[in-house]
N, CA, C and O of each residue as an XYZ file, in Angstrom:
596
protein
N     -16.132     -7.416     25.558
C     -16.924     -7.708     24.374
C     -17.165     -6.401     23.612
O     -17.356     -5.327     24.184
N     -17.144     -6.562     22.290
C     -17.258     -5.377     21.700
C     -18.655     -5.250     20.751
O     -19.286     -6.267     20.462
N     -19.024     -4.086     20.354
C     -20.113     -4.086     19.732
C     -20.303     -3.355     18.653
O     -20.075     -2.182     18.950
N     -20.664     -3.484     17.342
C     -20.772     -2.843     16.128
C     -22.070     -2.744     15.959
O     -22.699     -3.787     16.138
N     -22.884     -1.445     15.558
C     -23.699     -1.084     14.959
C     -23.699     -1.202     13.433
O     -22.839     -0.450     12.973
N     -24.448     -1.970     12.355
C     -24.258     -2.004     11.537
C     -25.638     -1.119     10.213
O     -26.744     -1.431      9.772
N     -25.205     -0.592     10.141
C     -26.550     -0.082      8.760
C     -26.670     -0.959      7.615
O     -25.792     -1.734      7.233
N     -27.362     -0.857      7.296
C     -28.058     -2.269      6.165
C     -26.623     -1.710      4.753
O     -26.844     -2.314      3.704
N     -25.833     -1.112      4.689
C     -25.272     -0.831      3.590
C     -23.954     -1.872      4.248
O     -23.182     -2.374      3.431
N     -23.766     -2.142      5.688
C     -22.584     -3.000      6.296
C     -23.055     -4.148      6.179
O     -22.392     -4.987      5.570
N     -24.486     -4.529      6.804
C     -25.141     -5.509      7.018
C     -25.071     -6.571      5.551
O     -24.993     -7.775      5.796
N     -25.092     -6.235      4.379
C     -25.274     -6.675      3.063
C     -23.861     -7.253      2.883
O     -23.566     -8.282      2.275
N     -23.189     -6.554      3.408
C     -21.775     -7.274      2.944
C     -21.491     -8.681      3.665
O     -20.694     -9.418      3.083
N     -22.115     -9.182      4.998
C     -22.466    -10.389      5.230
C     -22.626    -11.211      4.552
O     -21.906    -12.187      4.760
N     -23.464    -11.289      3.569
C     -23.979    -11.952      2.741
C     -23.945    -11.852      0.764
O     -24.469    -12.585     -0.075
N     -23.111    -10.650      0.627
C     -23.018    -10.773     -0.599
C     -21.521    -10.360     -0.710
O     -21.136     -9.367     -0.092
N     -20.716    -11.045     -1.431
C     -18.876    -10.525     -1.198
C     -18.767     -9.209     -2.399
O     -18.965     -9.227     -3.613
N     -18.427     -8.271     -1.613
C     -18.012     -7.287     -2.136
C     -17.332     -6.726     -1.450
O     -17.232     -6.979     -0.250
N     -16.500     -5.543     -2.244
C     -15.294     -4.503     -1.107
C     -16.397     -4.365      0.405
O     -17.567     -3.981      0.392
N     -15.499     -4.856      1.759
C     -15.278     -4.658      2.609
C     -16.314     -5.539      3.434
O     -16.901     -5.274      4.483
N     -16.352     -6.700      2.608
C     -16.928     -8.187      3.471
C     -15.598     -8.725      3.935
O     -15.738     -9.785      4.544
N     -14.649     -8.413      3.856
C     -13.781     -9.552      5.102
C     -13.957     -8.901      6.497
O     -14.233     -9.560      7.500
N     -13.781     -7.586      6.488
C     -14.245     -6.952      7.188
C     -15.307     -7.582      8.163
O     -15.258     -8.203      9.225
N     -16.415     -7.078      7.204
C     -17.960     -7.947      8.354
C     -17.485     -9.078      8.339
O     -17.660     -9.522      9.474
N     -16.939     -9.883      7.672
C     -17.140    -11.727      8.168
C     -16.161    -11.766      9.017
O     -16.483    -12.541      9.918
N     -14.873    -11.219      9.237
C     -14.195    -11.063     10.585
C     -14.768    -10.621     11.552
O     -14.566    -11.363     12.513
N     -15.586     -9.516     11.875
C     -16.143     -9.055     12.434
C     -17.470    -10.301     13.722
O     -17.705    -10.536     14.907
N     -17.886    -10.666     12.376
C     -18.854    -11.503     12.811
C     -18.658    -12.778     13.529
O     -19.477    -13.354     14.246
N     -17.100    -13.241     13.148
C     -16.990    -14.782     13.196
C     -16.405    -14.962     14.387
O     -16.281    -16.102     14.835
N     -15.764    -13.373     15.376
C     -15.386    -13.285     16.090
C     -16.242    -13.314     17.098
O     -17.153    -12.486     17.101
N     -16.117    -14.343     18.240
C     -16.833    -14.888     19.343
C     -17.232    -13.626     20.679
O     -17.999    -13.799     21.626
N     -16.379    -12.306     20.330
C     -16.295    -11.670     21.376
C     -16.834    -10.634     20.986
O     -16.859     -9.783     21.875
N     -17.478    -10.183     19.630
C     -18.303     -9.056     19.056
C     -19.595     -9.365     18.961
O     -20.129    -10.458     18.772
N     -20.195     -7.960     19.158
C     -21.777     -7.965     19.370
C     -22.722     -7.089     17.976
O     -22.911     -5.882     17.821
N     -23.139     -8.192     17.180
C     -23.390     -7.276     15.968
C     -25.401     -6.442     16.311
O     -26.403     -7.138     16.476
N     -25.375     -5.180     16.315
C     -26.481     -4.644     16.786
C     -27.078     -4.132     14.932
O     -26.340     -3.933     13.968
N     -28.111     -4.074     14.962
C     -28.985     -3.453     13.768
C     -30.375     -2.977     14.273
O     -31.138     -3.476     15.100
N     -30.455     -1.955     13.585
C     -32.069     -1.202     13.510
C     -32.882     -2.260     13.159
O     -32.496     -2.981     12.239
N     -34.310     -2.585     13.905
C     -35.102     -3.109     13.000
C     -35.265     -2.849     11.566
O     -35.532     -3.860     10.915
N     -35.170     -1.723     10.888
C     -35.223     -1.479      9.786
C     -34.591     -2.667      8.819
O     -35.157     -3.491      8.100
N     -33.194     -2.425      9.090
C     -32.529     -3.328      8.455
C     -33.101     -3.920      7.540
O     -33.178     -3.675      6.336
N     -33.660     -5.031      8.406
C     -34.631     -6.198      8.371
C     -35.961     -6.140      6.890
O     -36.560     -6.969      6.205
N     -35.898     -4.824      6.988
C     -36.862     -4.466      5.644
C     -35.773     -3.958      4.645
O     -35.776     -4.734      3.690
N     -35.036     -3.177      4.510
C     -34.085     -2.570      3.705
C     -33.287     -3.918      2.863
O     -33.153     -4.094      1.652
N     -32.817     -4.792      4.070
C     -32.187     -5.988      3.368
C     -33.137     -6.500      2.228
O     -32.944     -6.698      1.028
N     -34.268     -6.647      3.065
C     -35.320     -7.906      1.889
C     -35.233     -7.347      1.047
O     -34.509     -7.705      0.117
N     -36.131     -5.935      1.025
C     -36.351     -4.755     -0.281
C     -34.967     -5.162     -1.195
O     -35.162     -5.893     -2.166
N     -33.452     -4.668     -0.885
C     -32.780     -5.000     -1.975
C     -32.183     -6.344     -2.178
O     -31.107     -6.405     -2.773
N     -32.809     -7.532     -1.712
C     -32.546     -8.808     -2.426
C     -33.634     -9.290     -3.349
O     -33.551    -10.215     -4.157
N     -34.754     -8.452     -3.078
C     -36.079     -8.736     -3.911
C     -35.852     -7.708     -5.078
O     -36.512     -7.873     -6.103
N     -34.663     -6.298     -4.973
C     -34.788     -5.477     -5.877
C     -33.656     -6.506     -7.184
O     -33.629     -6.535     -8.415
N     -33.043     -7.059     -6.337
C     -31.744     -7.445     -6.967
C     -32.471     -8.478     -8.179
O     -31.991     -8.581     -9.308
N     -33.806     -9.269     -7.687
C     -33.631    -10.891     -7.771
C     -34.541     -9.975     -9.161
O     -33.971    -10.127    -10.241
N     -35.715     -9.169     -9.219
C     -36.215     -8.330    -10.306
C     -35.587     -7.821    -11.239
O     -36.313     -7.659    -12.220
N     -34.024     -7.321    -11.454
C     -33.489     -6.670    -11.908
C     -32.718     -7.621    -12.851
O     -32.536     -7.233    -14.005
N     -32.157     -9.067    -12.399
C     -31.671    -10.316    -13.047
C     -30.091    -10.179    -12.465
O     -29.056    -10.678    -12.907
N     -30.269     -9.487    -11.539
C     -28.362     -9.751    -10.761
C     -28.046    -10.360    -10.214
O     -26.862    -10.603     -9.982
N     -29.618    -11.205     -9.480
C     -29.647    -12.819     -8.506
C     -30.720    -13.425     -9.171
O     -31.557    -12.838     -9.857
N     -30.645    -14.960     -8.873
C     -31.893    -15.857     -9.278
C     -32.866    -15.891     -7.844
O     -32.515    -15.666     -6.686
N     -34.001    -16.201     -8.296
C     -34.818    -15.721     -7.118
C     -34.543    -17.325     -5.790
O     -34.846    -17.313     -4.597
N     -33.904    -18.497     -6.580
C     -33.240    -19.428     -5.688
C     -31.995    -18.758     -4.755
O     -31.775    -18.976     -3.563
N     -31.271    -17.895     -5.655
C     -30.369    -17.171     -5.227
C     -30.768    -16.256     -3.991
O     -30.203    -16.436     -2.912
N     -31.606    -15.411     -4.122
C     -32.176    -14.407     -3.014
C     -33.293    -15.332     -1.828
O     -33.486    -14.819     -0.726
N     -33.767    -16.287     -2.073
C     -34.226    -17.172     -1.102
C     -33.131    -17.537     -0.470
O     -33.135    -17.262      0.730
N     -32.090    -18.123     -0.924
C     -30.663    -18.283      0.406
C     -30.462    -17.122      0.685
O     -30.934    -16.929      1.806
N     -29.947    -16.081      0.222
C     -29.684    -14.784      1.110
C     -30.847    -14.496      2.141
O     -30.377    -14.428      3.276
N     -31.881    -14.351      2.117
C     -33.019    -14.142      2.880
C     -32.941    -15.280      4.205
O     -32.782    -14.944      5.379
N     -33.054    -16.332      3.840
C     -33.176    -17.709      4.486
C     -31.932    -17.464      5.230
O     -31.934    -17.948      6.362
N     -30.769    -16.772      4.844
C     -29.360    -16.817      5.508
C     -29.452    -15.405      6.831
O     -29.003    -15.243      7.966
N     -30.035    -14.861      6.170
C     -30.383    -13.562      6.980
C     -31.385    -13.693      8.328
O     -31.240    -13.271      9.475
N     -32.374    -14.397      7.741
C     -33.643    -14.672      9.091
C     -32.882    -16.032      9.807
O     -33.294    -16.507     10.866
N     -31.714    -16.576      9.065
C     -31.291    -17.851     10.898
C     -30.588    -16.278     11.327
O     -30.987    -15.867     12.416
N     -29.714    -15.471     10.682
C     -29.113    -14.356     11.772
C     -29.643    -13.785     12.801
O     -29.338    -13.750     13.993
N     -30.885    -13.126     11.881
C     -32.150    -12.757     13.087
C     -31.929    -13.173     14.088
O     -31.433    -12.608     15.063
N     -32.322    -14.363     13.944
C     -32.793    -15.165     15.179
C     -31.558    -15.910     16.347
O     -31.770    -16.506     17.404
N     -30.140    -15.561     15.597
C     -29.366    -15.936     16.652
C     -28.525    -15.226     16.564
O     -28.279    -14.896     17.724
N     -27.605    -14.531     15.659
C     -26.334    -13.396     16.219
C     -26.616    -12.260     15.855
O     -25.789    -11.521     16.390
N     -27.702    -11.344     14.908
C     -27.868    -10.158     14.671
C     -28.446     -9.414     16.353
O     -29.364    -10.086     16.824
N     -28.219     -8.738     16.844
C     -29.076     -8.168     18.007
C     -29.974     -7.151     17.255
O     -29.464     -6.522     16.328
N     -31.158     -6.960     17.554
C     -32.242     -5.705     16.350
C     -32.394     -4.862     17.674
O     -32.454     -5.448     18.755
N     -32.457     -3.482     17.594
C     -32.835     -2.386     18.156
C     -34.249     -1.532     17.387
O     -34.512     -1.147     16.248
N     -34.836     -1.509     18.534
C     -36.240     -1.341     18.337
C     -36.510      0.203     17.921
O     -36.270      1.073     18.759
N     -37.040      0.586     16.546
C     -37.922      2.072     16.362
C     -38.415      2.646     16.998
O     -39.561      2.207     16.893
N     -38.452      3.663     17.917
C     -39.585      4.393     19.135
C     -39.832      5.788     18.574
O     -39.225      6.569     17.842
N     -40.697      5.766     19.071
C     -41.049      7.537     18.549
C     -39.888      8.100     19.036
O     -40.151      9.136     18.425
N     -38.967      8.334     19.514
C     -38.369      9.570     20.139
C     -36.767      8.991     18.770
O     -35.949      9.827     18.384
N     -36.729      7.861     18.430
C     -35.861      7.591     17.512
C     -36.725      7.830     16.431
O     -35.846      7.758     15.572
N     -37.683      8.043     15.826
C     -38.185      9.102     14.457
C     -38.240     10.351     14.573
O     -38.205     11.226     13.708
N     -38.351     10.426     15.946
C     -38.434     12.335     16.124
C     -36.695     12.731     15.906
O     -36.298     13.647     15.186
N     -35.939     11.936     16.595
C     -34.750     12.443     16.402
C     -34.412     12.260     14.992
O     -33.685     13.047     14.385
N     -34.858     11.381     14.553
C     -34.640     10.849     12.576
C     -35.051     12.271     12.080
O     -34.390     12.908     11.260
N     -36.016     12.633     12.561
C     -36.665     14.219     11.854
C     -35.670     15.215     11.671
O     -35.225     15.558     10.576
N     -35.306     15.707     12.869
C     -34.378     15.861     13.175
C     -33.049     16.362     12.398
O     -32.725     17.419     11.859
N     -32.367     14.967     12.618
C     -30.965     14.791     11.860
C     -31.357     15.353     10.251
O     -30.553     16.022      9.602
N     -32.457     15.041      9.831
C     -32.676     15.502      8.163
C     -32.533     16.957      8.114
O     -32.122     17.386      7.036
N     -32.728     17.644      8.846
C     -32.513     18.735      9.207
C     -31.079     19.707      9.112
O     -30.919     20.864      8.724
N     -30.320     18.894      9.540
C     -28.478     18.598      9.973
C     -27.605     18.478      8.720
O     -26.630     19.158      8.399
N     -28.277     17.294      7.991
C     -27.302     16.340      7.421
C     -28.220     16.384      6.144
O     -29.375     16.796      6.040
N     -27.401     15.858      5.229
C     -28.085     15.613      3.734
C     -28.533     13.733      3.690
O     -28.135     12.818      2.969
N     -29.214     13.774      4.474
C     -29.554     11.875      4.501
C     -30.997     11.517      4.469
O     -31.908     11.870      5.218
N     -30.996     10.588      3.237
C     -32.348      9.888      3.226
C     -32.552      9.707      3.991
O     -31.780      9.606      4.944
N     -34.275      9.501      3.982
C     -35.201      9.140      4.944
C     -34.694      7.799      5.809
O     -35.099      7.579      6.950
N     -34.066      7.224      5.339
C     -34.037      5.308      5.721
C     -32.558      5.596      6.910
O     -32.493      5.202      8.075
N     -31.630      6.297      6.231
C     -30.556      6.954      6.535
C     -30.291      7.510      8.149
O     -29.520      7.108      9.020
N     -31.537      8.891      8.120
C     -31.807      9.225      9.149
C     -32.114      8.079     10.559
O     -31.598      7.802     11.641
N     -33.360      7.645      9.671
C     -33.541      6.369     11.043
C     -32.167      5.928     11.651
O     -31.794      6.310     12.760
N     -31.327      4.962     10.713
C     -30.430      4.173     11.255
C     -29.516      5.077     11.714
O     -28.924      4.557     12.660
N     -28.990      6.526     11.433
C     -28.723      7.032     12.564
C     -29.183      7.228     13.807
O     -28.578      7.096     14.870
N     -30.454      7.600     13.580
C     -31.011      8.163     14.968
C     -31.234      6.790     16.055
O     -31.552      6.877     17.241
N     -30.925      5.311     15.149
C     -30.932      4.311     15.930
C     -29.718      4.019     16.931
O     -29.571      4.035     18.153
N     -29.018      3.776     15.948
C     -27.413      4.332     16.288
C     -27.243      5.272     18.206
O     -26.918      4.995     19.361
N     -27.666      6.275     17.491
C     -27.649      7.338     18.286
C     -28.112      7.089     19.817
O     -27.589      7.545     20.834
N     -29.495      6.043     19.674
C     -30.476      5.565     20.748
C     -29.333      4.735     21.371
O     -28.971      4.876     22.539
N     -28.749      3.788     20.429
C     -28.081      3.050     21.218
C     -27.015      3.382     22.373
O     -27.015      2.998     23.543
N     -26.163      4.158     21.740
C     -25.106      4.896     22.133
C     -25.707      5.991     23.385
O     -24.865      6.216     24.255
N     -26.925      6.624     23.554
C     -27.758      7.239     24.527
C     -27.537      6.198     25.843
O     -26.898      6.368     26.882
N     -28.095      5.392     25.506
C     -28.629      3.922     26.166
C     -27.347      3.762     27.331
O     -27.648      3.484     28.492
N     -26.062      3.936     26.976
C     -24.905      3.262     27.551
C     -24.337      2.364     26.678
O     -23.139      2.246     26.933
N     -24.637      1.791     25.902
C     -24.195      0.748     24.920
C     -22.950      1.350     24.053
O     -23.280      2.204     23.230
N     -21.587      1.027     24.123
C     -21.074      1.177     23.451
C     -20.594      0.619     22.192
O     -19.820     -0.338     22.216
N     -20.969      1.113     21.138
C     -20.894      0.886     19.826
C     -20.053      1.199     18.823
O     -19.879      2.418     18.829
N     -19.294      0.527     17.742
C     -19.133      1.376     16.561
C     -20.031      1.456     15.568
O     -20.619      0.476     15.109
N     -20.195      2.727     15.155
C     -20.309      2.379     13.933
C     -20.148      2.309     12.552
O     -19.572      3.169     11.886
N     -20.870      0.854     11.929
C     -20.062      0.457     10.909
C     -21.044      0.558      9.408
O     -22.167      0.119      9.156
N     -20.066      1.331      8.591
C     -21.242      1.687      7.444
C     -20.410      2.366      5.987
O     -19.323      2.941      6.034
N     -20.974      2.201      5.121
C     -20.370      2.274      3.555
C     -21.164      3.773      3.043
O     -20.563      4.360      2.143
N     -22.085      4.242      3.400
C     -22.246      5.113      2.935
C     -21.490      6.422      3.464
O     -21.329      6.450      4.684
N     -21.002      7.510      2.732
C     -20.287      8.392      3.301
C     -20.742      9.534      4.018
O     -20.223     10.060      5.003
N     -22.158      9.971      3.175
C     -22.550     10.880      3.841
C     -23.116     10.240      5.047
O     -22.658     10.769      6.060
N     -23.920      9.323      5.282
C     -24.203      8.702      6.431
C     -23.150      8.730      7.768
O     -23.410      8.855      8.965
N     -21.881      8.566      7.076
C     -20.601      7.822      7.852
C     -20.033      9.405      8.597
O     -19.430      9.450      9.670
N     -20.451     10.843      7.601
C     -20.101     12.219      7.971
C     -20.755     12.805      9.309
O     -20.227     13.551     10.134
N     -22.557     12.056      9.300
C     -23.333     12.372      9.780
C     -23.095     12.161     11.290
O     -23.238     12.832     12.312
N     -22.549     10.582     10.878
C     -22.461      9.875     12.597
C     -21.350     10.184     12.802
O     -21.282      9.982     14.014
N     -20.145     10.630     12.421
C     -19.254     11.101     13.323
C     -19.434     12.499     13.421
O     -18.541     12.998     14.106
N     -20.229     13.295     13.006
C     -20.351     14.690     13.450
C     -21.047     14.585     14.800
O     -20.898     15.359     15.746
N     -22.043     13.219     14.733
C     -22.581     13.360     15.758
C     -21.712     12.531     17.148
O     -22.513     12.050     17.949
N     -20.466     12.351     17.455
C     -19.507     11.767     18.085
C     -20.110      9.975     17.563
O     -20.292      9.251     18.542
N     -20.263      9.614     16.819
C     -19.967      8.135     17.260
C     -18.472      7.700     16.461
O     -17.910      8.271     15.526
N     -18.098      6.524     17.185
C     -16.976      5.755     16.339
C     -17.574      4.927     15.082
O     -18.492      4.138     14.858
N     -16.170      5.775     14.168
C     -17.115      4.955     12.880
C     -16.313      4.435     12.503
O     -15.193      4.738     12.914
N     -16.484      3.280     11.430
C     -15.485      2.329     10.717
C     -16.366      2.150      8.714
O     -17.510      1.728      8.548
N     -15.804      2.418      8.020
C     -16.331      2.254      6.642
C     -15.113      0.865      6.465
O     -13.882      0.877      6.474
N     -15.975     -0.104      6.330
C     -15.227     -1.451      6.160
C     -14.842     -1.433      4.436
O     -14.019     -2.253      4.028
N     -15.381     -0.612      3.628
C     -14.483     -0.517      2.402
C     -13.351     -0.130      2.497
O     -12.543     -0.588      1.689
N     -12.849      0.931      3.600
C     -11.665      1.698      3.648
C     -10.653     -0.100      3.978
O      -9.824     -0.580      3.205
N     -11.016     -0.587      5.049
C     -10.188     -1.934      5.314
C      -9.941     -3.177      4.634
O      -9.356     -4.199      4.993
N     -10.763     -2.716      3.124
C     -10.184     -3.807      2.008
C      -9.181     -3.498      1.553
O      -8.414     -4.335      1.077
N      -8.799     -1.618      1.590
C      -7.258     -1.475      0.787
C      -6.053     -1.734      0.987
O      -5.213     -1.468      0.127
């Protein structure tokens, strides 16, 4: 069984089609992969379907199914990995290292927890500097935009 770490910049492509959702929906639909996320996520997602539905790029019927589509995931194929102090201290940390937002840091340093843990992971993510960060720091990474070309 395999397992992907996803950052809310992978996680979105679930649910909204853009470069490098076949990607995640292969990913996902496959019976033998284990999709892991930061609790964060979970706030980052809402934040930009509520930023989206304000802005007029979704109808707010529109961002109630994305949301509504997101919390059945929750609750049955997303796996969430839990925030601990020693994953913000290391978030501190990495800002230190790397040029990465605050939100950034976390889901590395979640990442990172996991991969500590024994859990083997990829990870999977669209942002670049993010994507520089975690393989400096040895993880396997995959930018599912690169696998739309």
């Amino acid at each position: 069984m395999a397992a992907y770490f996803l950052d809310t910049s992978a996680l979105v492509k679930l649910y909204v089609r853009e470069p490098g959702s076949n990607l995640l929906l292969e990913l996902a639909n496959s019976p033998h992969n284990r999709l892991l996320i930061s609790s964060l996520a979970a706030v980052e997602f809402t934040a930009a379907v509520h930023s989206a539905e304000r802005s007029g790029r979704i109808t707010i019927s529109g961002g109630a199914e994305l949301i509504a589509s997101f919390r059945h995931d929750l609750s049955s194929r997303l796996i969430r990995r839990m925030i601990t102090d020693s994953v913000l201290d290391n978030a501190v940390a990495l800002t230190g290292y790397y040029p990465l937002r605050a939100y950034d840091a976390v889901q590395l340093a979640t990442a990172l927890a996991v991969a500590e843990s024994g859990e083997s992971s990829v990870f999977v993510c669209s942002d670049i500097n993010l994507l520089r960060a975690a393989s400096a720091e040895g993880l396997s990474c995959v930018n599912p935009q690169d696998e739309d070309s």
